[in-house]
N, C-alpha and C positions, 0 to 999 in steps of 0.2 A: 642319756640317749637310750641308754637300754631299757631304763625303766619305763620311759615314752610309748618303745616298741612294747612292750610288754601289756601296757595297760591298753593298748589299742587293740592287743590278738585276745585280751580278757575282754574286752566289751564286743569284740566279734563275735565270740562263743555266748555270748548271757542272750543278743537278740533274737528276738521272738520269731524273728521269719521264718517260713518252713522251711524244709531242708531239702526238700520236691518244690516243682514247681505246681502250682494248685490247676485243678482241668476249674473247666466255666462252669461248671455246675457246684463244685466249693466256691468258684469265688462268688457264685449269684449267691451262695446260702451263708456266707458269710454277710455278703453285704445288704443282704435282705431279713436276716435272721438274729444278727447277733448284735442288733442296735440294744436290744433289749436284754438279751441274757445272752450267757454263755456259750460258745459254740459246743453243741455234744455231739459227740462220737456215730459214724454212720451205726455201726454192731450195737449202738445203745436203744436200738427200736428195730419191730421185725418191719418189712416192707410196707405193710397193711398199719402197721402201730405209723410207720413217718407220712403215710397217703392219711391216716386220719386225724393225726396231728396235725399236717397244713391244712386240711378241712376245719379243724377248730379253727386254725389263727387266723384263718379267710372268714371264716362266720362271725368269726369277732372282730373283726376289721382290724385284724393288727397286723395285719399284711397285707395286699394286692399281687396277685401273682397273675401273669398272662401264661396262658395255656403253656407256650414256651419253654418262658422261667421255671413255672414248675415242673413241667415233664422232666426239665434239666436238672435241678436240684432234686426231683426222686432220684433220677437216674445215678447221681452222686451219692446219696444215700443209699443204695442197693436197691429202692423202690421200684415202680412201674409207672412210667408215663401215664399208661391207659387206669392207674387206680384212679376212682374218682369216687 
């Protein structure tokens, strides 16, 4: 019994969920972002580096984003809705 309890509070701790709960602007860049690579770190681009990164991945069709979606997911990234 114990060892039951045991391996249950060990695989509680290993899973990956955050430990926050995500605003809508991670969860849209998660689910719009990380089909392909790895999700990175908002501090890993300055504001102007994450507005022109989605600018690449929209001119390359590797994303779709409605004006929305992306003012949200800059605004998650520390960016600027208005960057364009």
């Amino acid at each position: 019994m114990r060892l039951a309890a045991f391996i249950v509070v060990i695989a509680a701790a290993c899973t990956s969920a955050p430990s926050r709960p995500m605003t809508g602007g991670e969860r849209l860049y998660r689910a719009k972002c990380t089909s392909c690579h790895r999700a990175y770190e908002p501090h890993d681009r300055s504001p102007e580096g994450w507005a022109t990164t989605l600018d690449k991945m929209e001119a390359e069709k590797k994303v779709h984003l409605s004006p929305e979606d992306r003012a949200e997911i800059l605004s998650y990234l520390g960016g600027s809705s208005s960057l364009r």
